[in-house]
MARMARNU-363893 format. One record per residue (C-alpha): residue in three letters; residue number from 1; z, y negated, x negated. Coordinates in Angstrom, 2 decimals, decimal comma. Layout:
<sites>
[site ala; NUM; [Z; Y; X]]
...
</sites>
This chain:
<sites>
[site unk; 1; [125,53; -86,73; -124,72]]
[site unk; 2; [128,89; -87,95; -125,21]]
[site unk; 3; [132,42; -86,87; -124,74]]
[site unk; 4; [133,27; -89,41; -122,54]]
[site unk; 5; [131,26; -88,46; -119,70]]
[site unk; 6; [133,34; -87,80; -116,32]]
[site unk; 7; [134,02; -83,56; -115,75]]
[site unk; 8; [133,98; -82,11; -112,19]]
[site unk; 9; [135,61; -78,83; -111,41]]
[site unk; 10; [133,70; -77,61; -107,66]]
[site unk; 11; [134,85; -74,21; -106,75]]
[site unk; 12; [132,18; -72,10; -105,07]]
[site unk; 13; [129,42; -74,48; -106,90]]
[site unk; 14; [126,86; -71,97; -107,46]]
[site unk; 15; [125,27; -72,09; -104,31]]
[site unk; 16; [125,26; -74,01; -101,04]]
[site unk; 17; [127,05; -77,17; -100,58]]
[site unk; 18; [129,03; -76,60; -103,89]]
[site unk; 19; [125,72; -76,25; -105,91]]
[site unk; 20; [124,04; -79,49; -104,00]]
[site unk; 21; [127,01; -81,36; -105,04]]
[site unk; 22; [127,02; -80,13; -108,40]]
[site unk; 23; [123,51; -81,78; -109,16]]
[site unk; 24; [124,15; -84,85; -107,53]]
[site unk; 25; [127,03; -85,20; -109,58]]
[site unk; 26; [124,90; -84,29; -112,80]]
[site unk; 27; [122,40; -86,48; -111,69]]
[site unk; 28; [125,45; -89,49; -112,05]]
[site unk; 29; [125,90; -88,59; -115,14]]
[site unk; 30; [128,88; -85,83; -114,65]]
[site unk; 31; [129,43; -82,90; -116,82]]
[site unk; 32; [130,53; -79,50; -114,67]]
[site unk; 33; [132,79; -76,87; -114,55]]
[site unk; 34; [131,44; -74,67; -111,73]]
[site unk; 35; [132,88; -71,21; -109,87]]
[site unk; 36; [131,44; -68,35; -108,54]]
[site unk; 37; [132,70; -65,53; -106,89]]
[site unk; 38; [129,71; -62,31; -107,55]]
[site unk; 39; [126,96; -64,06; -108,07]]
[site unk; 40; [126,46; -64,47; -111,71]]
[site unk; 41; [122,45; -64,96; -111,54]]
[site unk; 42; [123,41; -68,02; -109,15]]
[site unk; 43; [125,84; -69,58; -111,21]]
[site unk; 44; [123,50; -69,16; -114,51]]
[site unk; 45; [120,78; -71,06; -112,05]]
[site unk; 46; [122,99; -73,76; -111,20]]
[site unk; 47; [124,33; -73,91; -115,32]]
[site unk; 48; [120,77; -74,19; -116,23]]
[site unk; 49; [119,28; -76,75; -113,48]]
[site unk; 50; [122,32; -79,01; -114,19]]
[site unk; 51; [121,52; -78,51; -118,45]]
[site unk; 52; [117,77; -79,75; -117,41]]
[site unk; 53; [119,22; -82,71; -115,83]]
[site unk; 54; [121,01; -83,62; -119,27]]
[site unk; 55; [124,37; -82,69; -118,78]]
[site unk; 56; [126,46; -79,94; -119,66]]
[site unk; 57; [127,52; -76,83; -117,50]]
[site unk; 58; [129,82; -74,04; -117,58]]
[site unk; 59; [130,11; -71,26; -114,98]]
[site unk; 60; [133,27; -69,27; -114,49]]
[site unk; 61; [134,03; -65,94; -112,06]]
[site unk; 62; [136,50; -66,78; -109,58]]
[site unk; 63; [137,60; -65,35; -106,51]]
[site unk; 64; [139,82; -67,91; -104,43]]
[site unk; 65; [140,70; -65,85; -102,23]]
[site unk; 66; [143,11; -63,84; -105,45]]
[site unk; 67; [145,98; -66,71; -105,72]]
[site unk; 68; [146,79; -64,54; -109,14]]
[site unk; 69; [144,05; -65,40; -110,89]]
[site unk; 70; [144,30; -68,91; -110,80]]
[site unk; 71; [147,01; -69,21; -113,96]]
[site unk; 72; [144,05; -67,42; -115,87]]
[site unk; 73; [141,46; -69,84; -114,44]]
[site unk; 74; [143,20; -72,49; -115,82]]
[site unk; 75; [143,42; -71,22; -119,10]]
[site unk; 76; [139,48; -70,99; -118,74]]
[site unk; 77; [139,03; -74,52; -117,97]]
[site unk; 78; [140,75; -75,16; -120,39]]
[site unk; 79; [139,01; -73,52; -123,11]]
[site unk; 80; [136,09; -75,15; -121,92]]
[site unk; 81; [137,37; -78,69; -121,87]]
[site unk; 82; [138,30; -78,08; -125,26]]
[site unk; 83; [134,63; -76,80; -126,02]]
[site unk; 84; [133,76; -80,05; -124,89]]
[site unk; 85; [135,66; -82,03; -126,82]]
[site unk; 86; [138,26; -82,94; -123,52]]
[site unk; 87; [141,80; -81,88; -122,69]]
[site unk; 88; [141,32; -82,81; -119,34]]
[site unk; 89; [138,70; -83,31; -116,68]]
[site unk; 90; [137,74; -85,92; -113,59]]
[site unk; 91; [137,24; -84,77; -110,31]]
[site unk; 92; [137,69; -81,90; -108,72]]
[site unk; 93; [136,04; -80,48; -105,45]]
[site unk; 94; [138,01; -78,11; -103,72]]
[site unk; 95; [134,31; -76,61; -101,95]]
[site unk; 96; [134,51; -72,49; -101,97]]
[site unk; 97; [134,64; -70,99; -98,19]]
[site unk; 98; [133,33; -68,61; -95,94]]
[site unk; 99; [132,50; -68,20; -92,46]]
[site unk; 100; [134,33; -66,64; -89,61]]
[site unk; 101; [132,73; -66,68; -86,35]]
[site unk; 102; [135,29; -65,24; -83,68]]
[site unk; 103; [136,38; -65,90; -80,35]]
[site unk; 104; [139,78; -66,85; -79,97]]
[site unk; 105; [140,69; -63,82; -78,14]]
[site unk; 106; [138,82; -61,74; -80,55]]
[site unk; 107; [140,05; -62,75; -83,81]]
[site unk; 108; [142,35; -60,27; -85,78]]
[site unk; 109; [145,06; -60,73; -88,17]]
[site unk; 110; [142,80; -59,39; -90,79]]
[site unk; 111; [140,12; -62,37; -90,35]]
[site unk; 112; [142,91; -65,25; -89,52]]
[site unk; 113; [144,54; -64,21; -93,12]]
[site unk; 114; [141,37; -64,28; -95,38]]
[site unk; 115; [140,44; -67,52; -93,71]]
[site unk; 116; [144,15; -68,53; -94,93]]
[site unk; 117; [144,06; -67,05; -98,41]]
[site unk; 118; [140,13; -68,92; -98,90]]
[site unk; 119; [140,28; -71,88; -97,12]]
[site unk; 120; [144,19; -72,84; -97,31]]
[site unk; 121; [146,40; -71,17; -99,55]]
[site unk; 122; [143,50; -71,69; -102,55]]
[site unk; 123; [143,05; -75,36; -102,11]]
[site unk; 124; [147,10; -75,70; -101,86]]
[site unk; 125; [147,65; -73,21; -105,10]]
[site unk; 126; [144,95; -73,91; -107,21]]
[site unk; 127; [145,12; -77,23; -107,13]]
[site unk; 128; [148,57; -76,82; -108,17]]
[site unk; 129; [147,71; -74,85; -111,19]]
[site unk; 130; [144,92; -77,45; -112,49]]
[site unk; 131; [147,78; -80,40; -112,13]]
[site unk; 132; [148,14; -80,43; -116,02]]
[site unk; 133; [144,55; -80,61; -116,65]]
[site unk; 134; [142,90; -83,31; -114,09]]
[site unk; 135; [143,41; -86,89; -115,70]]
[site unk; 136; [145,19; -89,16; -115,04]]
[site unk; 137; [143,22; -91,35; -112,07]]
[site unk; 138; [141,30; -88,74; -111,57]]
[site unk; 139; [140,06; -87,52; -107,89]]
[site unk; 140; [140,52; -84,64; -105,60]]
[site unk; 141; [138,42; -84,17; -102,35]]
[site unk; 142; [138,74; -81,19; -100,64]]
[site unk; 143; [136,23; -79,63; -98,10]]
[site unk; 144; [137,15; -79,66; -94,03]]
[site unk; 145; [134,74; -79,50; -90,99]]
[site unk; 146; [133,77; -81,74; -88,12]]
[site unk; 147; [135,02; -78,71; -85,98]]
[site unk; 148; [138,65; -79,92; -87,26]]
[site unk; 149; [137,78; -82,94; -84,63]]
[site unk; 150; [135,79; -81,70; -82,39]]
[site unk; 151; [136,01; -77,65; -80,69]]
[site unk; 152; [133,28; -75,51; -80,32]]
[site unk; 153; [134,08; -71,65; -79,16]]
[site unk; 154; [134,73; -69,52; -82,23]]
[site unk; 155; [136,22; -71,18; -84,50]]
[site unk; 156; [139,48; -71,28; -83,82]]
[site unk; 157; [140,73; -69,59; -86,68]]
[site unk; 158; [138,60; -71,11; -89,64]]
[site unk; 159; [139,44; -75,44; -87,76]]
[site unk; 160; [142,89; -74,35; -87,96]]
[site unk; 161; [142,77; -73,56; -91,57]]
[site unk; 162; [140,62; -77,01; -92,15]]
[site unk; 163; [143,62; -79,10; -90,11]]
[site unk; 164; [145,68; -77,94; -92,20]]
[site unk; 165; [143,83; -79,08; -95,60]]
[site unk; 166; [143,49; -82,45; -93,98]]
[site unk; 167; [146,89; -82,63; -93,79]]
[site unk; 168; [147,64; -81,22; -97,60]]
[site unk; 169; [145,21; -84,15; -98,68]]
[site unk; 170; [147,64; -86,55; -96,96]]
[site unk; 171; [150,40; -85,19; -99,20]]
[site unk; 172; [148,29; -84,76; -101,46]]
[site unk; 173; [147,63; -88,50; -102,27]]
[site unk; 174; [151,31; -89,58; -101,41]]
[site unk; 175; [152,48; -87,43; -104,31]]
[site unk; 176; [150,02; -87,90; -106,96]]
[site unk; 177; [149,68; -91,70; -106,15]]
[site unk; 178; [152,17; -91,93; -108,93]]
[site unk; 179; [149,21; -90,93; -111,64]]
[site unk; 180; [146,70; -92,79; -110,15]]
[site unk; 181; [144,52; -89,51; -108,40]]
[site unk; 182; [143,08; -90,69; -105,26]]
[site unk; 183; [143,21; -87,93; -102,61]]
[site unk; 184; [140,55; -87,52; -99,61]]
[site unk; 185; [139,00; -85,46; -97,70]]
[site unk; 186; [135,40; -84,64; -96,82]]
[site unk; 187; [134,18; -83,26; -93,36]]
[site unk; 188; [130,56; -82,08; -93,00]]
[site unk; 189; [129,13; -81,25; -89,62]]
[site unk; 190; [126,35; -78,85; -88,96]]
[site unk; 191; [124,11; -78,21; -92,23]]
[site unk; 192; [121,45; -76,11; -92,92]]
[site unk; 193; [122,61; -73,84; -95,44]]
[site unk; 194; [123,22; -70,33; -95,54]]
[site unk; 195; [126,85; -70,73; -94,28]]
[site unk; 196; [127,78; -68,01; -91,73]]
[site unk; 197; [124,38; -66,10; -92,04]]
[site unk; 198; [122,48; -69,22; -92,11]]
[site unk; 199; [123,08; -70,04; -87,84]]
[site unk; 200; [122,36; -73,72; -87,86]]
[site unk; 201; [119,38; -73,08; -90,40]]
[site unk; 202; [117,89; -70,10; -88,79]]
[site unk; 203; [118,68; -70,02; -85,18]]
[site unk; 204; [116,41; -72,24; -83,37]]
[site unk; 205; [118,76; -72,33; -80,04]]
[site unk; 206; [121,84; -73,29; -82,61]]
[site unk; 207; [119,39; -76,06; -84,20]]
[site unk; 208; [118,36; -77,65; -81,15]]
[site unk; 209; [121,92; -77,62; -79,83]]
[site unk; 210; [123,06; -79,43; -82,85]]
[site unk; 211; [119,98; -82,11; -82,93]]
[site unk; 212; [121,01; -83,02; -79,32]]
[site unk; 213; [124,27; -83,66; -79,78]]
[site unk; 214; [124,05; -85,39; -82,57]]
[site unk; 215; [123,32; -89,68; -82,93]]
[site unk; 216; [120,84; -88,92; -85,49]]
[site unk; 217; [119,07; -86,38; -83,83]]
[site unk; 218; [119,07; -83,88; -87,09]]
[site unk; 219; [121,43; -81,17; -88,10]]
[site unk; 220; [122,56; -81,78; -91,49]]
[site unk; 221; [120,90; -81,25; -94,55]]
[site unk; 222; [122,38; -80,23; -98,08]]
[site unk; 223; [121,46; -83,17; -99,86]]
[site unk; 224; [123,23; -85,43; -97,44]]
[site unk; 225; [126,45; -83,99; -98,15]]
[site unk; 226; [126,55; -83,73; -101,61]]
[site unk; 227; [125,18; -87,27; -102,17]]
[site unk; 228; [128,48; -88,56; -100,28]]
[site unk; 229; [130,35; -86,04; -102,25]]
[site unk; 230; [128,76; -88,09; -105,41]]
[site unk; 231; [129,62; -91,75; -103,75]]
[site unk; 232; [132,92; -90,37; -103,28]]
[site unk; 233; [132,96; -89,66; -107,33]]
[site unk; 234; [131,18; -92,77; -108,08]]
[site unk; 235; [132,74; -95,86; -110,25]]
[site unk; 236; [133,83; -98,39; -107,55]]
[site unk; 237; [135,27; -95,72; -104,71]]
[site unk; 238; [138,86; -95,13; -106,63]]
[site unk; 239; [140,58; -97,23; -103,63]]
[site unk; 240; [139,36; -94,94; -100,63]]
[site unk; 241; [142,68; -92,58; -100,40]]
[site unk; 242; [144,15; -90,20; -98,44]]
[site unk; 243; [140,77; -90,31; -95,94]]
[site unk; 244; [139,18; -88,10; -93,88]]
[site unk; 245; [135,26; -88,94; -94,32]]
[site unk; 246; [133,13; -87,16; -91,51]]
[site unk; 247; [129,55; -86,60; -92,80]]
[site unk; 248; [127,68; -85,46; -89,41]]
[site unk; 249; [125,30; -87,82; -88,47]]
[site unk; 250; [127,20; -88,86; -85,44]]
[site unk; 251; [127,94; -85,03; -84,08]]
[site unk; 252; [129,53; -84,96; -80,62]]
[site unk; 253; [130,65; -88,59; -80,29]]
</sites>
């Protein structure tokens, strides 16, 4: 293994989407810096499934939702870049999220701010903190929804939050153009994943609704997200900026 491997950072990477991506990504040949929120037998899963695949892993505790703690985080990655030989890493994948599932009318202040703090103010901020550390034509793609496009009925709160990170990845790429960090966005649809309870996984009404409005006729599956979350890594996609790339199979066309 050598130092001059490519290092992703994916927040929430222990599980889900995050972890899917994170073994594509090893799979390419890409060292990782993954976070996890409580989970530490996750995480040390992920670590050692992405150590089988040859590469090399680190796991660190963070909370995104706790804006304070990113100063600290940073001094983690850090430390572990250093480990590795690096001062600074690749690509990062602004991934860690929860679900909210409320009706407009329904949704209180208390829900509409977490969604904020998770899904918003920790792409914005911790980004921000990491500046110093991703290299120099390095990558960023951060994590929206096909319900930024499209509307379905409770979700009002958690699309507005992913509209508003499409937009930051606009900026995003305008301001860092100067150092040569391509910017984009990344919009799954429906997946099958454990995201808000598992719905679209477990709910055989919600999957069927899904299949039949979508061209391909499946819900999504993990792998097909973080494979394009690995193309959008690869050598050779550097040019695609400030983009918003739907991954849905065609959902409500």
């Amino acid at each position: 293994m050598t130092t001059t491997s490519t290092i992703a950072v994916i927040t929430g990477g222990s599980r889900g989407l995050g972890r899917n991506a994170a073994i594509h990504l090893a799979r390419q040949g890409t060292d990782v810096i993954l976070t996890y929120r409580g989970q530490r037998a996750e995480a040390d899963s992920a670590v050692a499934e992405i150590e089988r695949l040859g590469r090399r892993a680190a796991a660190l505790q963070l909370d995104v939702a706790d804006s304070r703690a990113f100063p600290g985080f940073a001094a983690q990655v850090e430390s572990v870049l250093a480990g590795w030989g690096r001062s600074r890493f690749d690509f990062l994948l602004n991934n860690a999220g929860i679900g909210v599932h409320a009706a407009f009318a329904d949704t209180t202040e208390e829900q509409f701010d977490e969604l904020m703090r998770v899904h918003l103010k920790a792409p914005f901020f911790l980004t921000q903190a990491l500046l110093g550390l991703i290299a120099d034509g390095g990558r960023i793609l951060n994590v929206s929804t096909g319900l930024a496009r499209f509307a379905l009925p409770g979700y009002s709160a958690y699309a507005t939050m992913k509209g508003g990170v499409e937009v930051l990845t606009r900026y995003l790429a305008k301001e860092l153009g100067p150092r040569g960090i391509s910017v984009n966005t990344l919009a799954p649809g429906a997946i099958e994943t454990d995201f808000s309870g598992g719905v679209v996984r477990d709910n055989e009404e919600v999957n069927a609704f899904v299949s039949s409005v979508t061209a391909l006729g499946r819900p999504g599956k993990p792998d097909d997200i973080g494979a394009v979350v690995a193309a959008l890594f690869a050598p050779g996609t550097g040019w695609i900026n400030a983009q918003r790339v739907e991954a849905s199979g065609g959902m409500l066309l």
